[in-house]
NURORO-905795 format. One record per residue (C-alpha): residue number from 1; chain; x, y, z; residue in three letters. Coordinates in Angstrom, 1 decimal, padded with zeros to 4 digits. Last residue first. Example, Ala and Ser with C-alpha at 12.3 -4.5 7.8 and 13.67 -1.06 7.14 Angstrom:
# NURORO-905795
<node i="2" ch="A" x="013.7" y="-001.1" z="007.1" aa="Ser"/>
<node i="1" ch="A" x="012.3" y="-004.5" z="007.8" aa="Ala"/>
This chain:
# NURORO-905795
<node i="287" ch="A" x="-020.3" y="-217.7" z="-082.4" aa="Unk"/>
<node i="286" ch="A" x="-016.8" y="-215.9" z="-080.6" aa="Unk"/>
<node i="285" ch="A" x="-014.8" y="-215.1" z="-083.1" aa="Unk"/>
<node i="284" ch="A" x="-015.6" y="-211.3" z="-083.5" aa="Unk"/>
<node i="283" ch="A" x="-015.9" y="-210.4" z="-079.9" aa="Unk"/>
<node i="282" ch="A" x="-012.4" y="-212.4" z="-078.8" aa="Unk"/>
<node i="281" ch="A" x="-010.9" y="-210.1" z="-082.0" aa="Unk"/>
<node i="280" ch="A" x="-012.3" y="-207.1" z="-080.6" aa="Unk"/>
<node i="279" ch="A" x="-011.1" y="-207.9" z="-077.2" aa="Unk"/>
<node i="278" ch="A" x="-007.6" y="-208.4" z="-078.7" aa="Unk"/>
<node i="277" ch="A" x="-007.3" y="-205.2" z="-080.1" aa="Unk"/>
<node i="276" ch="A" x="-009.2" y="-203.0" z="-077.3" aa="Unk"/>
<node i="275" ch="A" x="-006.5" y="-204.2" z="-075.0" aa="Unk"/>
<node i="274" ch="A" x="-003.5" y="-203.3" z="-076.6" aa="Unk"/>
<node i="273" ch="A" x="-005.1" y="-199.5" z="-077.3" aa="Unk"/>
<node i="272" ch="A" x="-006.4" y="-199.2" z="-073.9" aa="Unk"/>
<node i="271" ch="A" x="-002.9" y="-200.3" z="-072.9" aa="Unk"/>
<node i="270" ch="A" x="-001.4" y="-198.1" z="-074.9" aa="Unk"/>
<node i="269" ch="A" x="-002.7" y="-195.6" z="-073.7" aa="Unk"/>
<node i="268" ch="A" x="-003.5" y="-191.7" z="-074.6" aa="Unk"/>
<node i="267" ch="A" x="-006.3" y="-190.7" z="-072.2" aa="Unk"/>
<node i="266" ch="A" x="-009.5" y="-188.5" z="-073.1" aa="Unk"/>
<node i="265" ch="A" x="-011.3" y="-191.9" z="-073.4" aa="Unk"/>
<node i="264" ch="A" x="-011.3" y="-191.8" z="-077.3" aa="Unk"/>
<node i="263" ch="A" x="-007.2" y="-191.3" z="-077.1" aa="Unk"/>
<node i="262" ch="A" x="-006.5" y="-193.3" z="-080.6" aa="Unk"/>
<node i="261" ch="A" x="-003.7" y="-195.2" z="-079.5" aa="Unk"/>
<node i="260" ch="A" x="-001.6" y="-196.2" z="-082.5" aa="Unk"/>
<node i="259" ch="A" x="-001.0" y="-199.7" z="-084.0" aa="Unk"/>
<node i="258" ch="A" x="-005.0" y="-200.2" z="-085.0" aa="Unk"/>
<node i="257" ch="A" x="-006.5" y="-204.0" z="-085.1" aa="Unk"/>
<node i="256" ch="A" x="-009.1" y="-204.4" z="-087.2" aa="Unk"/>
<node i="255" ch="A" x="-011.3" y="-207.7" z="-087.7" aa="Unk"/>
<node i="254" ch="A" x="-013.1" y="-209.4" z="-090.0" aa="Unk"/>
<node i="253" ch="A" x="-014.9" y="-212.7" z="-089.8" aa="Unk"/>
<node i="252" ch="A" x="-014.0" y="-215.7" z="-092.3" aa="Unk"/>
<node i="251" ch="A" x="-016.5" y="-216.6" z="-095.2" aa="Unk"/>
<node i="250" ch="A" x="-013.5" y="-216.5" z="-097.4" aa="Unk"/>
<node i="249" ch="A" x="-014.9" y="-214.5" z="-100.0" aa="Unk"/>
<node i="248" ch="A" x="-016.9" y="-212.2" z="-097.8" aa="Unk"/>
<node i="247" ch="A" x="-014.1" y="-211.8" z="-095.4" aa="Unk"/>
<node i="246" ch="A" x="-011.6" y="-211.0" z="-098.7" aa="Unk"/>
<node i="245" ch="A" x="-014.2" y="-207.9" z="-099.7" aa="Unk"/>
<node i="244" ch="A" x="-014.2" y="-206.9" z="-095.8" aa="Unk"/>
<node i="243" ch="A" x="-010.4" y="-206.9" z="-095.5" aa="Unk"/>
<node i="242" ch="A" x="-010.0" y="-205.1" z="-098.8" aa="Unk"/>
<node i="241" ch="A" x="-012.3" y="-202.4" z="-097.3" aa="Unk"/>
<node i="240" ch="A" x="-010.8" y="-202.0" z="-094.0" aa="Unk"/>
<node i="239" ch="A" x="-008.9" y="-198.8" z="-094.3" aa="Unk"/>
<node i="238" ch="A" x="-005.1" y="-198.9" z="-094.2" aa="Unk"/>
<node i="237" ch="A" x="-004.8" y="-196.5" z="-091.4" aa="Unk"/>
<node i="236" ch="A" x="-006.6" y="-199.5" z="-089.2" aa="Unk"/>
<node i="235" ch="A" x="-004.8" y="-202.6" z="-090.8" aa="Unk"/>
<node i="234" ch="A" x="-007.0" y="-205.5" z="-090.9" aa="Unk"/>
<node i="233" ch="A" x="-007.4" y="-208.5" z="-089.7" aa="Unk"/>
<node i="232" ch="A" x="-009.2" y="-211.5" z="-091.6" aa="Unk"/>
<node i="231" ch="A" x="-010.4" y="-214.5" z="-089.4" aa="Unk"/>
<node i="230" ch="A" x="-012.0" y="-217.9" z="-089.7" aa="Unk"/>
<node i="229" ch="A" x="-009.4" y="-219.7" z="-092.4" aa="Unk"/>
<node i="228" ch="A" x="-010.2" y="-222.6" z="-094.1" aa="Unk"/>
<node i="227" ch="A" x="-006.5" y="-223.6" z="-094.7" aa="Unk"/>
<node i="226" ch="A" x="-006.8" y="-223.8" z="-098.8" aa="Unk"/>
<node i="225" ch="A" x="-009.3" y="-221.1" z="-098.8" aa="Unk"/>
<node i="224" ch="A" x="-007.1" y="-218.6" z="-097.8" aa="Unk"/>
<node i="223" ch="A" x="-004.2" y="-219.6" z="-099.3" aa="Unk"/>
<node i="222" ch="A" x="-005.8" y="-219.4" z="-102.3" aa="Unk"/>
<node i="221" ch="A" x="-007.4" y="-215.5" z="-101.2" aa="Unk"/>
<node i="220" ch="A" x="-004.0" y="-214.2" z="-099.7" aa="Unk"/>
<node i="219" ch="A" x="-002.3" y="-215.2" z="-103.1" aa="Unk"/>
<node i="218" ch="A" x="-005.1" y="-214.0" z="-105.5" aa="Unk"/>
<node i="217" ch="A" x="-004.7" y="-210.6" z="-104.0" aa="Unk"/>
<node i="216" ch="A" x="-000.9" y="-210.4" z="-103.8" aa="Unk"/>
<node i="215" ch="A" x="-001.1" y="-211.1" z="-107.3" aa="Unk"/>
<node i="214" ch="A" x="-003.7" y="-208.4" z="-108.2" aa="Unk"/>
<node i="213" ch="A" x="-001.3" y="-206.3" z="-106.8" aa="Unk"/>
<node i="212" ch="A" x="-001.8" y="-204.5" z="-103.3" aa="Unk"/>
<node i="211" ch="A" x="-001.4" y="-200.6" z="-102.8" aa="Unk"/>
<node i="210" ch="A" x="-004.8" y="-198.7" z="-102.6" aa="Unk"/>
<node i="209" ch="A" x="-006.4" y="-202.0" z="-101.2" aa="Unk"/>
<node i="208" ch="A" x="-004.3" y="-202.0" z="-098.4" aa="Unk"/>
<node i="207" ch="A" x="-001.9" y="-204.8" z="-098.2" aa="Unk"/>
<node i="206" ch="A" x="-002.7" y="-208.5" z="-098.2" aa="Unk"/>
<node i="205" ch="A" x="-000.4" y="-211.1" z="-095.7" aa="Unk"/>
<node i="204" ch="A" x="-001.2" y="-214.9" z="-095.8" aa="Unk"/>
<node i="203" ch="A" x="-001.2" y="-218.2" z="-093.9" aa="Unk"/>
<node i="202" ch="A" x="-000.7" y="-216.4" z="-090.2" aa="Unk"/>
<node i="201" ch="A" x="-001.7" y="-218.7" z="-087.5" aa="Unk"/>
<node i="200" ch="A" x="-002.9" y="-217.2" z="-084.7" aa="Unk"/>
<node i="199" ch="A" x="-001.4" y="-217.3" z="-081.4" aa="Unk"/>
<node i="198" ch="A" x="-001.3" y="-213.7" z="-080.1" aa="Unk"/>
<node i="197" ch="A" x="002.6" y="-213.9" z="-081.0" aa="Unk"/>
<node i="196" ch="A" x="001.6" y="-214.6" z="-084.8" aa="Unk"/>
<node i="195" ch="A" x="-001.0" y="-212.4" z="-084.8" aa="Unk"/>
<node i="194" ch="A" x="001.1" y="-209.0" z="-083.1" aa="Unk"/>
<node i="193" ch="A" x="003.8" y="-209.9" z="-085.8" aa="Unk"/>
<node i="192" ch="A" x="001.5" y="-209.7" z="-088.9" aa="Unk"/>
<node i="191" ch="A" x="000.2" y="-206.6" z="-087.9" aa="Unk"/>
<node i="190" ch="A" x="001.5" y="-204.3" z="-090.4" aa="Unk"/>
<node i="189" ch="A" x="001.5" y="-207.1" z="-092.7" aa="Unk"/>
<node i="188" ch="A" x="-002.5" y="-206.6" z="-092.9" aa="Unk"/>
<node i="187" ch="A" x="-004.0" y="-210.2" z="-091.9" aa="Unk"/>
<node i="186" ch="A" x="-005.1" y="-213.7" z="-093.3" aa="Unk"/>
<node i="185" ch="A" x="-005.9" y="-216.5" z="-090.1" aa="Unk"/>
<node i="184" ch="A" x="-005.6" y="-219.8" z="-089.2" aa="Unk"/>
<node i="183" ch="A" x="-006.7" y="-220.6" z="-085.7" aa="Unk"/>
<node i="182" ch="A" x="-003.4" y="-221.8" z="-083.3" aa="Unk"/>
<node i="181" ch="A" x="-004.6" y="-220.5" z="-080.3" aa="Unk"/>
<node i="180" ch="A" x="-008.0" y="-219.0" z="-080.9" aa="Unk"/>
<node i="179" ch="A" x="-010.1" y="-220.8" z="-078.4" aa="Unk"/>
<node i="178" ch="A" x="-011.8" y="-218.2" z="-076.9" aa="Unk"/>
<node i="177" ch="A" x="-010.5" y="-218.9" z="-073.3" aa="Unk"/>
<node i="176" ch="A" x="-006.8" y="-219.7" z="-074.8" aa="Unk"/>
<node i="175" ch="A" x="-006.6" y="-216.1" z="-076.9" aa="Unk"/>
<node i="174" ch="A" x="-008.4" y="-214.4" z="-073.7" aa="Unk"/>
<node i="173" ch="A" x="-005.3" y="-215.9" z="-071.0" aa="Unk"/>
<node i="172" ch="A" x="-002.8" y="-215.4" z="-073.6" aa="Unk"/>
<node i="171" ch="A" x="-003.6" y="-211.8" z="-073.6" aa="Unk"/>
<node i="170" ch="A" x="-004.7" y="-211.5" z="-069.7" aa="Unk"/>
<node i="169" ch="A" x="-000.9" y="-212.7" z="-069.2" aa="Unk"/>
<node i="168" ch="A" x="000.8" y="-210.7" z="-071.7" aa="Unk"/>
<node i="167" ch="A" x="-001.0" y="-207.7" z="-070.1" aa="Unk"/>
<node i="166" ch="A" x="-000.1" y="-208.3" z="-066.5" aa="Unk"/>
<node i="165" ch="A" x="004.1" y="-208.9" z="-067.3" aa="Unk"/>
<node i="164" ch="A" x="003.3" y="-205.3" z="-068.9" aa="Unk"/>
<node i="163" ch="A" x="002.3" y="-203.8" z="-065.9" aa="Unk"/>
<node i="162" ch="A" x="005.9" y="-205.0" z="-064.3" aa="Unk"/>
<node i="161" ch="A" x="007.5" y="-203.4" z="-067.0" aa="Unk"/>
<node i="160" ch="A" x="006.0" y="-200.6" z="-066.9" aa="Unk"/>
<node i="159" ch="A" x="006.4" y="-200.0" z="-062.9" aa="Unk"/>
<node i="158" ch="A" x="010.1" y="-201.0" z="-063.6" aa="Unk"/>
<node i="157" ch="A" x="010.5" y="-198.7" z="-066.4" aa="Unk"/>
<node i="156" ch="A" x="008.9" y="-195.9" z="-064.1" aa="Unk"/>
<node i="155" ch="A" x="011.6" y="-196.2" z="-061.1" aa="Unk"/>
<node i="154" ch="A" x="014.5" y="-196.9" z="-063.3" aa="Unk"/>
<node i="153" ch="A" x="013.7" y="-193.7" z="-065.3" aa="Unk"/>
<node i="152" ch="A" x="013.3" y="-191.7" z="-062.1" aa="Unk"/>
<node i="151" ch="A" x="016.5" y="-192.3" z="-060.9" aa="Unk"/>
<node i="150" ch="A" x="018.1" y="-191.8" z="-064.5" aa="Unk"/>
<node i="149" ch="A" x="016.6" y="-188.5" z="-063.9" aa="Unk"/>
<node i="148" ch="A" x="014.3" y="-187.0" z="-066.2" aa="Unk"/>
<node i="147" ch="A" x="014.1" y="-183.7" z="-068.5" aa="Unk"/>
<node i="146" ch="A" x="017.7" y="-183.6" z="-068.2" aa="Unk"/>
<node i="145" ch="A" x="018.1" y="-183.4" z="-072.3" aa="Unk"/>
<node i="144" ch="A" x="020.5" y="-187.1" z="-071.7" aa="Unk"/>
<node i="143" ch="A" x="017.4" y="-188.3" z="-069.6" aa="Unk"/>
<node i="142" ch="A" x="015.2" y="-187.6" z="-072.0" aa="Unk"/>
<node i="141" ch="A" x="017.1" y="-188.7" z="-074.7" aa="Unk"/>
<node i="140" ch="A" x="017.4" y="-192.4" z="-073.2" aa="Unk"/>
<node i="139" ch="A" x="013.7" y="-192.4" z="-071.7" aa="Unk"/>
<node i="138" ch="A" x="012.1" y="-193.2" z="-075.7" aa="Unk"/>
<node i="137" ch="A" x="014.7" y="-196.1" z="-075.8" aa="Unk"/>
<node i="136" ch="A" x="013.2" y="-197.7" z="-072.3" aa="Unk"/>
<node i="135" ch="A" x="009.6" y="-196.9" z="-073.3" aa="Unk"/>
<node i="134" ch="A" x="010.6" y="-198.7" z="-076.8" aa="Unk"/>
<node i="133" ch="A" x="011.5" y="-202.0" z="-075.4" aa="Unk"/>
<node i="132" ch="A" x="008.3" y="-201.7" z="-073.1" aa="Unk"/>
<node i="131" ch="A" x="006.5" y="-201.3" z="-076.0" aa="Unk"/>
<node i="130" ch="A" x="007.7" y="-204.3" z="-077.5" aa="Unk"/>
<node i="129" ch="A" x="007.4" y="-206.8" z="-074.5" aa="Unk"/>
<node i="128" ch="A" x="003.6" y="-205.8" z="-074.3" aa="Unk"/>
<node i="127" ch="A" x="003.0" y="-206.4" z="-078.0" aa="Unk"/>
<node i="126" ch="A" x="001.1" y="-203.9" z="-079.5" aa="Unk"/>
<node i="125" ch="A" x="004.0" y="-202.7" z="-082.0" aa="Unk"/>
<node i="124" ch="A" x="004.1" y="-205.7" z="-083.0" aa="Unk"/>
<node i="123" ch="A" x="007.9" y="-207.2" z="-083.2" aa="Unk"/>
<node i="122" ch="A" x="010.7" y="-204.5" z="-082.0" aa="Unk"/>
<node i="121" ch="A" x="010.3" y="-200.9" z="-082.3" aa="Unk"/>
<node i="120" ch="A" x="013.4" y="-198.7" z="-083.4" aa="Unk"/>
<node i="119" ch="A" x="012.9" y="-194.9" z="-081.9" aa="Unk"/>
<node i="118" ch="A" x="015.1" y="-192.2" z="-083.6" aa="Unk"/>
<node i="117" ch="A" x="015.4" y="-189.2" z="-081.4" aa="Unk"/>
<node i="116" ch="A" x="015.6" y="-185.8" z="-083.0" aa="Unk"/>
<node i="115" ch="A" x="017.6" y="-183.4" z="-080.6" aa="Unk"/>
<node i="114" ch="A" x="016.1" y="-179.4" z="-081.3" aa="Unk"/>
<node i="113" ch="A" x="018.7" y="-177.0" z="-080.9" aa="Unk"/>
<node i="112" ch="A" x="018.6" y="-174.6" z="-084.0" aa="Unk"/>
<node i="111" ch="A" x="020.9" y="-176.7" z="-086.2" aa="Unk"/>
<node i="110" ch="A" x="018.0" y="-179.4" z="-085.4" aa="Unk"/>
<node i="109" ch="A" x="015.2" y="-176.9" z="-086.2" aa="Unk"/>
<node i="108" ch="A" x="016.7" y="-176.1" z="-089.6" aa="Unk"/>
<node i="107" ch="A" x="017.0" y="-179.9" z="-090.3" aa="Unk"/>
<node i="106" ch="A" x="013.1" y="-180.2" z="-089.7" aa="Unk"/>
<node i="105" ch="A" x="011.7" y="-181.3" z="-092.8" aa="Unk"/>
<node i="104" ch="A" x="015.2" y="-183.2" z="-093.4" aa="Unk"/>
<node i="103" ch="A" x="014.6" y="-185.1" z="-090.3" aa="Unk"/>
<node i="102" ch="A" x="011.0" y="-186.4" z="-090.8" aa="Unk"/>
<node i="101" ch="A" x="011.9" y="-188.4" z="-093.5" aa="Unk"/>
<node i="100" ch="A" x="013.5" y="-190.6" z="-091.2" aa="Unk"/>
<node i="99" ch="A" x="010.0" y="-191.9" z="-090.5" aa="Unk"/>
<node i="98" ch="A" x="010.8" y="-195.5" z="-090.5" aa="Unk"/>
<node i="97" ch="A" x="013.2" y="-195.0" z="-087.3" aa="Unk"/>
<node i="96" ch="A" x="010.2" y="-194.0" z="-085.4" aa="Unk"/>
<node i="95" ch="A" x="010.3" y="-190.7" z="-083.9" aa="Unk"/>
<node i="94" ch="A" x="011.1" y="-188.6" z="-080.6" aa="Unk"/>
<node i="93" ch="A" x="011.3" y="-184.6" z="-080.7" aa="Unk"/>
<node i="92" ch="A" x="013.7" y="-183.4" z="-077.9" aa="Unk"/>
<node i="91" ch="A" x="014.4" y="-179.6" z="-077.4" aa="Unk"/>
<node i="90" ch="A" x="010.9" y="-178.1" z="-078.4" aa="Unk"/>
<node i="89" ch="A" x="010.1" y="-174.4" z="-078.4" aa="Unk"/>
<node i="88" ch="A" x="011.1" y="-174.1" z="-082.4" aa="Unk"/>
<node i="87" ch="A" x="008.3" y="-177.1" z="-082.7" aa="Unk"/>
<node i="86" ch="A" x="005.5" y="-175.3" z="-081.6" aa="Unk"/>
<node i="85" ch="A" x="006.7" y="-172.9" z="-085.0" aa="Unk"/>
<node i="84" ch="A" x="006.7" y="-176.0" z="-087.1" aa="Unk"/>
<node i="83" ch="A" x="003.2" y="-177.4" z="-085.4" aa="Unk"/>
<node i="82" ch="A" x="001.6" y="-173.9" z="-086.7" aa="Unk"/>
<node i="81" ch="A" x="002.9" y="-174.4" z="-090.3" aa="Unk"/>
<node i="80" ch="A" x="001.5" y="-178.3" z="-090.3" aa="Unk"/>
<node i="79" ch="A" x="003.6" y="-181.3" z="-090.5" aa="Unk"/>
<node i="78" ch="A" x="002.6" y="-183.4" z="-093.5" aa="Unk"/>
<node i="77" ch="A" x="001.9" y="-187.0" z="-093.5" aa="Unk"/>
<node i="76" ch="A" x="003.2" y="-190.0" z="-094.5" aa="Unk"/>
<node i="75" ch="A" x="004.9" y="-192.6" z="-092.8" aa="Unk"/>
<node i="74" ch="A" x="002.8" y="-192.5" z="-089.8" aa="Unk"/>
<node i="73" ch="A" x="-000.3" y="-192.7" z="-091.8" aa="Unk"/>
<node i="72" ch="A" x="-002.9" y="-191.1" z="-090.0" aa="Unk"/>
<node i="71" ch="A" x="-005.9" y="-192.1" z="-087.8" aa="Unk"/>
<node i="70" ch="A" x="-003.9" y="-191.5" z="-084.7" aa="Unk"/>
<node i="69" ch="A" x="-003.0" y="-187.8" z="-085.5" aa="Unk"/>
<node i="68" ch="A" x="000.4" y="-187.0" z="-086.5" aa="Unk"/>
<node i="67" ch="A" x="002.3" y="-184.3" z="-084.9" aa="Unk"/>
<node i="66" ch="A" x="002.0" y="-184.9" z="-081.5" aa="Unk"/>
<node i="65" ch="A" x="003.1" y="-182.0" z="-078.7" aa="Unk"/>
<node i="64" ch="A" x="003.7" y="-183.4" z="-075.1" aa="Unk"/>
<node i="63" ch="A" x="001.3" y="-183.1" z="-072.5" aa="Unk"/>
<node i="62" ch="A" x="002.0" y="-183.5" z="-069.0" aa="Unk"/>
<node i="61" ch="A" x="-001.1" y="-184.1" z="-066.4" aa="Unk"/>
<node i="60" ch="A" x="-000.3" y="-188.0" z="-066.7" aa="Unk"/>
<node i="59" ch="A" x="003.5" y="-189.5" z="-065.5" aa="Unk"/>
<node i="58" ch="A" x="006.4" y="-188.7" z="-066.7" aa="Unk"/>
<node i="57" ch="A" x="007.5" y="-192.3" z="-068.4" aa="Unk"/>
<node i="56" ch="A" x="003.9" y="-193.1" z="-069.5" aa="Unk"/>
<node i="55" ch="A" x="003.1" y="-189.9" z="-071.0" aa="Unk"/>
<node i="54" ch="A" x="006.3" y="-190.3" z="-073.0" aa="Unk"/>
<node i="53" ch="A" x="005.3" y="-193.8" z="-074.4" aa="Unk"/>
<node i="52" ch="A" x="002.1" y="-192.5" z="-075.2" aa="Unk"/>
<node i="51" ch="A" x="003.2" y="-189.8" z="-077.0" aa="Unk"/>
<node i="50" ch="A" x="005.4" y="-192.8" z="-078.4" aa="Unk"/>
<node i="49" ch="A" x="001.9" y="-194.3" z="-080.1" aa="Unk"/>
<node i="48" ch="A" x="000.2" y="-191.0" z="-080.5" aa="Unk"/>
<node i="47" ch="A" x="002.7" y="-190.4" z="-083.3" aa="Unk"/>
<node i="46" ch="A" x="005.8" y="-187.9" z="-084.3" aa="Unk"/>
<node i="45" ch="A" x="006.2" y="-187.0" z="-080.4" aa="Unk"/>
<node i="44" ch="A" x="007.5" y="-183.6" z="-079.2" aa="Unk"/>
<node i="43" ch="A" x="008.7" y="-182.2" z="-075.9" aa="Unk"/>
<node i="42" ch="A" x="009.2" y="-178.7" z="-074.6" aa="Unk"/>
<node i="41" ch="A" x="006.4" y="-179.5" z="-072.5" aa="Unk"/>
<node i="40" ch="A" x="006.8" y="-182.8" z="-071.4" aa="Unk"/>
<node i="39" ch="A" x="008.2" y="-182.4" z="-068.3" aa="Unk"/>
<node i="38" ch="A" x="005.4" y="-179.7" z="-067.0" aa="Unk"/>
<node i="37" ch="A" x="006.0" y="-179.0" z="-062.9" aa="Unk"/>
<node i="36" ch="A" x="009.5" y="-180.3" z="-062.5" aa="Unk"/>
<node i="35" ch="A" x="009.8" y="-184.3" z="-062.1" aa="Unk"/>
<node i="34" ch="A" x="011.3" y="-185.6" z="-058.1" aa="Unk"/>
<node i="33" ch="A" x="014.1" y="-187.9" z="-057.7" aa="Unk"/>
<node i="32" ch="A" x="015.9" y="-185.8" z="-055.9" aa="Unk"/>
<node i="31" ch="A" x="013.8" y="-183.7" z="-054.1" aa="Unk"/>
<node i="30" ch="A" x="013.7" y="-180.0" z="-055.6" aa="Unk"/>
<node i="29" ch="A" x="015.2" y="-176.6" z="-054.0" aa="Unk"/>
<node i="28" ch="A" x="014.3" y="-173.3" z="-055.5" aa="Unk"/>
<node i="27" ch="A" x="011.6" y="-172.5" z="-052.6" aa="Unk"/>
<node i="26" ch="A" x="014.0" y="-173.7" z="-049.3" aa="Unk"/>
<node i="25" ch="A" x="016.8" y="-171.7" z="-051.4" aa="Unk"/>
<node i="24" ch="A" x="015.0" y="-168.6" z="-051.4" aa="Unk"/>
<node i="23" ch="A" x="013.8" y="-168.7" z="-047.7" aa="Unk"/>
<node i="22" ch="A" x="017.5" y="-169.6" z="-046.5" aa="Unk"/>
<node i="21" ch="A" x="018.8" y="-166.8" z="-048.8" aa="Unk"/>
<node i="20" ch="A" x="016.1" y="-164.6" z="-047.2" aa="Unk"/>
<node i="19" ch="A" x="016.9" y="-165.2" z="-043.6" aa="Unk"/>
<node i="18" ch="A" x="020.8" y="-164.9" z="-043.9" aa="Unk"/>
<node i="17" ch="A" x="020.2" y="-161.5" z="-045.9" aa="Unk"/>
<node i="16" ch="A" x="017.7" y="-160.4" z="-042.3" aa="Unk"/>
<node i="15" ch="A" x="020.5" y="-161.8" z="-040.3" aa="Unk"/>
<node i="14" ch="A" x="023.0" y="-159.7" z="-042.0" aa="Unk"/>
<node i="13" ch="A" x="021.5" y="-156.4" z="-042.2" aa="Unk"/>
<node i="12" ch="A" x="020.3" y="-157.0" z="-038.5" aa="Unk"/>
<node i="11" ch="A" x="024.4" y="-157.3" z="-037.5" aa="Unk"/>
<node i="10" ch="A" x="025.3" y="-154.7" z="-039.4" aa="Unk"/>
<node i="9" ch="A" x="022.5" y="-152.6" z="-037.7" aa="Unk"/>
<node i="8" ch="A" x="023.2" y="-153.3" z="-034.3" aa="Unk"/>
<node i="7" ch="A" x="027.1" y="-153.2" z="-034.7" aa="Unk"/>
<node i="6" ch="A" x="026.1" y="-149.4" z="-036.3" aa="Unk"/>
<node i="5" ch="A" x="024.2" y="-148.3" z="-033.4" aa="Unk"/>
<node i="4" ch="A" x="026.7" y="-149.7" z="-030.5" aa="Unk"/>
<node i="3" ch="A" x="029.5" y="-147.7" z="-032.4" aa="Unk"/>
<node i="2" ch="A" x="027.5" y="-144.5" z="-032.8" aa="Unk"/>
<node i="1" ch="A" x="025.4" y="-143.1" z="-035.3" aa="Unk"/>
């Protein structure tokens, strides 16, 4: 080969490198601000509740893995053999601070890698204000796993937040059109809060009927009857039929509320949940 040759080819072998690398790098390269194909995917939520939370942050057509189905107690249930090994993929799993309980089950997982996130929700956990509190709580170990970017956290929590503004509206805006503001009420003390900052007012709290006293019983129904209540709520995982047994004696309607999106539309929501809530109680008081 002779001198002109070989400059010829050196000078081809580079181009064609120089070519590739700019082809590789125009592939690899993300916008700033932008999510990666799956987000969720090597995430976990303990209820549907802060799945909903995490769909809401990333956007829908990302799943994240749920360990307790809506229906269940959050407090108690038992995580299956089959969710254990999903959960050795995992890097972030996000609870509720009242299912500590949770940790322990999974210590080997967290020596492994996985970051457990405790989530503390403030007021009803249907009020608009409170799940916005925990959207912005859920996006802190996201962020820290690099799952999101503090850019893109801004961006959604605003969005949220601005959604939210909406719901509190149309809540007080269905309380005042159906005349509830202000009705007495007995309810679950799971949803307690969520009454009292719909408007209602609160007189007496009765557990389940697998865990309240006799004396919590004759409470709920003398104070009851004292203020002439109209409406009993109930606690969805709780079951209904204390509510239905203290409707009858009070002659008020019944109505229950649930704390954890069910997903009956094929969509996780809480604003499907929020809303379905308050238009059941609307239904059930109005004559």
């Amino acid at each position: 080969m002779n001198r002109r040759s070989a400059i010829r080819t050196l000078v081809f072998l580079h181009l064609s490198c120089a070519v590739v690398m700019a082809f590789g790098c125009e592939r690899s390269a993300t916008p700033a601000g932008t999510l990666p194909p799956n987000p969720l995917a090597h995430v976990a939520a303990s209820n549907s509740y802060l799945e909903a939370a995490l769909i809401d942050l990333v956007g829908e057509g990302s799943q994240p893995l749920r360990l307790a189905e809506p229906g269940m107690c959050p407090g108690h249930f038992d995580i299956r053999p089959s969710q254990v090994s999903a959960l050795r993929a995992c890097r972030v799993l996000v609870r509720f601070d009242f299912q500590q309980s949770l940790d322990d089950k999974l210590r080997p997982l967290s020596r492994d890698g996985l970051q457990i996130a405790s989530i503390r929700p403030a007021g009803g956990l249907c009020e608009p204000s409170s799940y916005l509190a925990t959207c912005r709580q859920v996006a802190e170990p996201l962020v820290d796993a690099g799952i999101l970017s503090a850019e893109a956290v801004q961006r959604r929590i605003a969005e949220i937040e601005a959604r939210m503004g909406e719901h509190e509206q149309w809540c007080r805006r269905q309380m005042r059109q159906a005349a509830l503001e202000g009705k007495n009420a007995v309810c679950s003390p799971h949803q307690e809060a969520f009454c009292r900052w719909l408007g209602l007012n609160v007189v007496a709290t009765f557990a389940g009927a697998d865990s309240a006293s006799i004396g919590d019983i004759e409470t709920a129904v003398r104070e009851g009857e004292h203020a002439k209540v109209g409406i009993v709520v109930a606690n969805l995982p709780e079951g209904r039929r204390l509510a239905d047994a203290l409707g009858q004696r009070l002659g008020a309607k019944v109505v229950v509320f649930g704390n954890f999106p069910d997903g009956a539309d094929g969509k996780v929501s809480f604003d499907a949940l929020m809303t379905a809530n308050v238009t059941s109680l609307v239904k059930a008081a109005t004559p």
